[in-house]
C-alpha positions in Angstrom: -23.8 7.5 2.9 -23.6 4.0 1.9 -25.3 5.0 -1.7 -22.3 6.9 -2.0 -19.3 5.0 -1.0 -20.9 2.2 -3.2 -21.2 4.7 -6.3 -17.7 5.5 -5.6 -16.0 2.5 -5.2 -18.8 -0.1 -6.5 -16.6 -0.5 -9.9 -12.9 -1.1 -8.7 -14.5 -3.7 -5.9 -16.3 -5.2 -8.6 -13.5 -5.0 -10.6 -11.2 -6.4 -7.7 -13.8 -9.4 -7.2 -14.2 -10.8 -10.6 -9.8 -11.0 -10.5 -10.2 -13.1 -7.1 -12.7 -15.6 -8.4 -11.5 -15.6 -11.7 -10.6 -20.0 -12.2 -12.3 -20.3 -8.9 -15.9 -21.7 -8.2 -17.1 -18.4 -5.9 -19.2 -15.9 -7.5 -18.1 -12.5 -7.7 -21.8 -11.0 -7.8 -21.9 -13.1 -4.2 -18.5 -11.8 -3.1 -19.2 -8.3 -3.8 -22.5 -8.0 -2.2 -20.7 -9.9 0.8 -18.0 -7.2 0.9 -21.0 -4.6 1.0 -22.9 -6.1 3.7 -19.7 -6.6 5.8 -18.2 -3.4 5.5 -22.2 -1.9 6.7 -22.2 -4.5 9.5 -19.0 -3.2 10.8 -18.8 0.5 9.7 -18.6 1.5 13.5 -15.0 -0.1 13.1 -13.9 1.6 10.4 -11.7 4.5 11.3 -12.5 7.9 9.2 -8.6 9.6 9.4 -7.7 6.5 7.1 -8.1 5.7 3.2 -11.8 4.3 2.7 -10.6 1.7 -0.1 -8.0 -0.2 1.4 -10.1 -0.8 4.2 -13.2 -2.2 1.7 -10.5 -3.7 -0.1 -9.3 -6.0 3.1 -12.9 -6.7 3.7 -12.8 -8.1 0.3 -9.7 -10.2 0.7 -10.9 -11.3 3.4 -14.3 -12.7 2.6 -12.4 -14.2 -0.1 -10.1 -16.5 1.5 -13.0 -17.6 4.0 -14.3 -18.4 1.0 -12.3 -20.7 -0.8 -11.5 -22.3 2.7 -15.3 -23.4 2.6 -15.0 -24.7 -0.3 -11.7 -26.0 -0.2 -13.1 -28.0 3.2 -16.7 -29.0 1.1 -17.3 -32.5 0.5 -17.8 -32.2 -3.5 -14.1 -30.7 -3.6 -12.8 -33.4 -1.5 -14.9 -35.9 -3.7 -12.1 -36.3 -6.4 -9.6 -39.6 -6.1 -6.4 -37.0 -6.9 -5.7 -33.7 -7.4 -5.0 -33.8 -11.4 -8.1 -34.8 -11.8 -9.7 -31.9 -9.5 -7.3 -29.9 -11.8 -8.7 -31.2 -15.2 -12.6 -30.3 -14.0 -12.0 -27.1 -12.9 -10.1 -26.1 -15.9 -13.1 -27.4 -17.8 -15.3 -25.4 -16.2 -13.3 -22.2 -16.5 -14.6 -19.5 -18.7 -11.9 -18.6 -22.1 -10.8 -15.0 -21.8 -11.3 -13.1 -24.5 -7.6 -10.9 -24.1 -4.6 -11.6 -25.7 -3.3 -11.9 -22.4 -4.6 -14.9 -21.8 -1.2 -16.9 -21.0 -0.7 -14.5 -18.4 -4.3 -14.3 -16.9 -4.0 -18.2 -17.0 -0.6 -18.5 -15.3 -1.7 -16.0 -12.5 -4.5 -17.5 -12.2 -2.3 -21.1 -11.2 -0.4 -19.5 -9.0 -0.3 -20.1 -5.2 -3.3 -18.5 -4.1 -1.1 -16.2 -1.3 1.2 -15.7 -4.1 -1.7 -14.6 -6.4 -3.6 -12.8 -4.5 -0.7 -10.7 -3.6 0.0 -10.3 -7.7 -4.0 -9.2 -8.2 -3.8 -6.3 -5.1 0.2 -5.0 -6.6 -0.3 -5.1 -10.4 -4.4 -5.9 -11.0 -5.4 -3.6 -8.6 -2.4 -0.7 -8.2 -1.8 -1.2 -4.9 1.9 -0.1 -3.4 3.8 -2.6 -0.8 3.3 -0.8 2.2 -1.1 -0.7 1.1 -0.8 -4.4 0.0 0.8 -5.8 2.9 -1.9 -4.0 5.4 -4.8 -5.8 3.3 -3.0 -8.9 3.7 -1.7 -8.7 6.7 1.9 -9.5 6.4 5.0 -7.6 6.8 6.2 -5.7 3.4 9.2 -7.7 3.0 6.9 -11.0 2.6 5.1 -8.9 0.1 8.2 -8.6 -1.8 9.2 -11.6 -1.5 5.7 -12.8 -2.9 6.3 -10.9 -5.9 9.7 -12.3 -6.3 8.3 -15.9 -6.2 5.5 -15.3 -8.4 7.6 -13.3 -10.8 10.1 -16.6 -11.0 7.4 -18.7 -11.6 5.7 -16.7 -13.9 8.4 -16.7 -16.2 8.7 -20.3 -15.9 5.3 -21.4 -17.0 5.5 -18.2 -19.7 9.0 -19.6 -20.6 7.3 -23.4 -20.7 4.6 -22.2 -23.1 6.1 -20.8 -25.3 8.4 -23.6 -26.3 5.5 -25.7 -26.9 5.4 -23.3 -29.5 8.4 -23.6 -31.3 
């Protein structure tokens, strides 16, 4: 059963963890083959009248956010004298896409991680409001209003770019 669900779904959760750790310092080989063991581990919970992927999905986002609060709390992270020059390393260290999208990948990626990962499940990964805010736990009107946000200051840093430009 669980050769299946993985053949299924193994792409778009692959897929949906290279997004999330995308500027970040977790793995998304680790991440997925979290996601995998977590979802087995707790298959008795998973309820069979509802959509399989949503429910991996939230696993995902999840494991994610645990995460990054590791990290976040780990005493390397918490090693640098201020946070521009946390900001400097880990741009340093962050691989160049390859897209001509890459202003965009790069200003989604600085986004407010509740704002960004609510951008990644709505437009990266198709999600609708209603499918997002179950993943993330929140009411739908916060998932809008996430969008809005990120939206506003997307354009921003776009807008900000671009003048360098001219």
């Amino acid at each position: 059963m669980l050769d299946q669900m993985i053949a299924r779904y193994g792409r778009r959760l692959y897929g949906l963890c290279v997004t999330l750790c995308a500027g970040s310092s977790i793995e998304p080989e680790e991440l997925y083959q979290e996601t995998w063991l977590r979802a087995l581990e707790r298959w008795e919970q998973y309820d069979s009248a509802r959509p399989f992927e949503p429910w991996l999905t939230q696993i995902c986002v999840n494991l994610y956010r645990s995460s990054l609060r590791r990290f976040l709390r780990s005493p390397i992270w918490n090693g640098f004298s201020t946070g521009e020059e946390k900001e400097r390393t880990l741009e340093s260290v962050a691989a160049a896409e390859q897209e001509d999208y890459t202003a965009l990948r790069q200003a989604v990626e600085n986004l407010p991680d509740r704002l960004r990962m609510t951008v990644i499940l709505f437009y990266y990964r198709d999600r609708d409001l209603e499918e997002t805010a179950r993943i993330l736990a929140v009411p739908t009107g916060t998932v809008k209003s996430r969008l809005n946000r990120a939206r506003q200051l997307l354009r921003k840093e776009l807008a900000d770019e671009t003048d360098l430009f001219l």
